[in-house]
N, C-alpha and C positions, 0 to 999 in steps of 0.2 A: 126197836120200832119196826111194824111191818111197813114195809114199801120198799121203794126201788135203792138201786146202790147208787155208788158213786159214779160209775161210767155211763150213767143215764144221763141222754138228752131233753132237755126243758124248754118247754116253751110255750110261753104267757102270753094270752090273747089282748092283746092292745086296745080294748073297748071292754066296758063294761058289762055283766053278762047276766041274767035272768036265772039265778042258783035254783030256783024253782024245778027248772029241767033237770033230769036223769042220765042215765046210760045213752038213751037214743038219740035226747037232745043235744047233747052236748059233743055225743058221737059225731054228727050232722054239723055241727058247729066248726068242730076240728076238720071233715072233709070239704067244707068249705072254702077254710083258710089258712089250715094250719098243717095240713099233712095227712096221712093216714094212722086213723087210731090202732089199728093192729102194728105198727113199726114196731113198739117196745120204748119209744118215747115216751116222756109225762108231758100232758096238756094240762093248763094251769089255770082256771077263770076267776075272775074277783067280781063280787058286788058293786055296785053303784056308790052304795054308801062305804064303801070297804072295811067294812066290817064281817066279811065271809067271802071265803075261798073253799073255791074246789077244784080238785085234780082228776085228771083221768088218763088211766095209765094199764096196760097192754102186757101183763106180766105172761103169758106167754101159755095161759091156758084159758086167760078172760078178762074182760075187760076188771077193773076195782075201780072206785068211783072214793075217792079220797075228800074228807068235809074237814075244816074248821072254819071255829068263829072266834072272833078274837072279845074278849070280857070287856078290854080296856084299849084305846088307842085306836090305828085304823094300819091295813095293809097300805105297802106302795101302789102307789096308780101308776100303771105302766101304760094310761092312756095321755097325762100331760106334759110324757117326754118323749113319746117315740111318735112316727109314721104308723100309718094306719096295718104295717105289718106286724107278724109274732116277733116277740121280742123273747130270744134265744137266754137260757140262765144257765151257771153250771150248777153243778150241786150242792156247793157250797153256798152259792148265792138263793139258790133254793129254801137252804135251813135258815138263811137269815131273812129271807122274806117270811118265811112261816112263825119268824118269832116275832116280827113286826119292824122290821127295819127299814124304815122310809126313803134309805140308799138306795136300794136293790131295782135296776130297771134305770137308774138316773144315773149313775158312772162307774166304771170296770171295777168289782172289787173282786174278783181273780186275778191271777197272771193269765196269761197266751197260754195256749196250748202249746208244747214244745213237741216237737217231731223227731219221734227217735234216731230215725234213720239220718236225718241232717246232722243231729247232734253228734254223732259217735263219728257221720264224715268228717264234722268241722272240727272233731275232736284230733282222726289221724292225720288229717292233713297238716294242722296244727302240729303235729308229734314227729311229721316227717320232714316238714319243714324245719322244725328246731334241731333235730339233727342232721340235716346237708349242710348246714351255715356251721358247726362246731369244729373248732381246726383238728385236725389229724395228734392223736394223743402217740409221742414217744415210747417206743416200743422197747423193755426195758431188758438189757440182754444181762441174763446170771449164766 
């Protein structure tokens, strides 16, 4: 598939959106409330009827302007759960919004993002703590 990887940030405009518009409109859409479309973010808009989605997305020599339409069923409306801000997706939640999963936008279905640097702390402190507490091993004389 072309488009963006896994370490891409997403982020769905929380109101419905006029697919009608282009490159420029929806460029203008995202500076208004969603960020700057040069980041390398994807911006994400859905139809009214949600039946069509588009993305628009900053690959780092131009802007692509990503369409589907869905044949059957409709996209989540990520405007009858959130506040009137973007509503952030990861990439995972991404591929199951594009295949029509009515979850996406309504409750975490990622884990957290884990922080490496915390982890590997909570990892030796964990590792240095279990051996200060370990009694003193007999010292075996041959």
């Amino acid at each position: 598939m072309i488009g963006p990887g896994r370490a891409v940030r997403v982020y769905a405009r929380a109101c419905p959106t006029d697919l009608r518009k282009g490159f420029a409109g929806l460029s203008t859409l995202v500076r208004e409330g969603l960020g700057d479309p040069t980041s390398g973010a994807l911006y994400l808009f859905v139809s009214r009827d949600r039946t069509k989605a588009k993305a628009l997305w900053w690959d780092g020599t131009g802007l692509c302007l990503l369409s589907k339409r869905l044949e059957e069923g409709r996209f989540a409306s990520f405007w009858e759960s959130s506040a009137a801000g973007p509503v952030e997706l990861s990439a995972a939640e991404l591929q199951l919004f594009l295949e029509g999963c009515q979850l996406v936008g309504k409750t975490p279905l990622s884990p957290r993002e884990i922080d490496p640097k915390r982890l590997i702390a909570g990892d030796l402190a964990d590792r240095i703590r279990r051996c200060s507490t370990l009694p003193a091993r007999p010292t075996s004389r041959f």
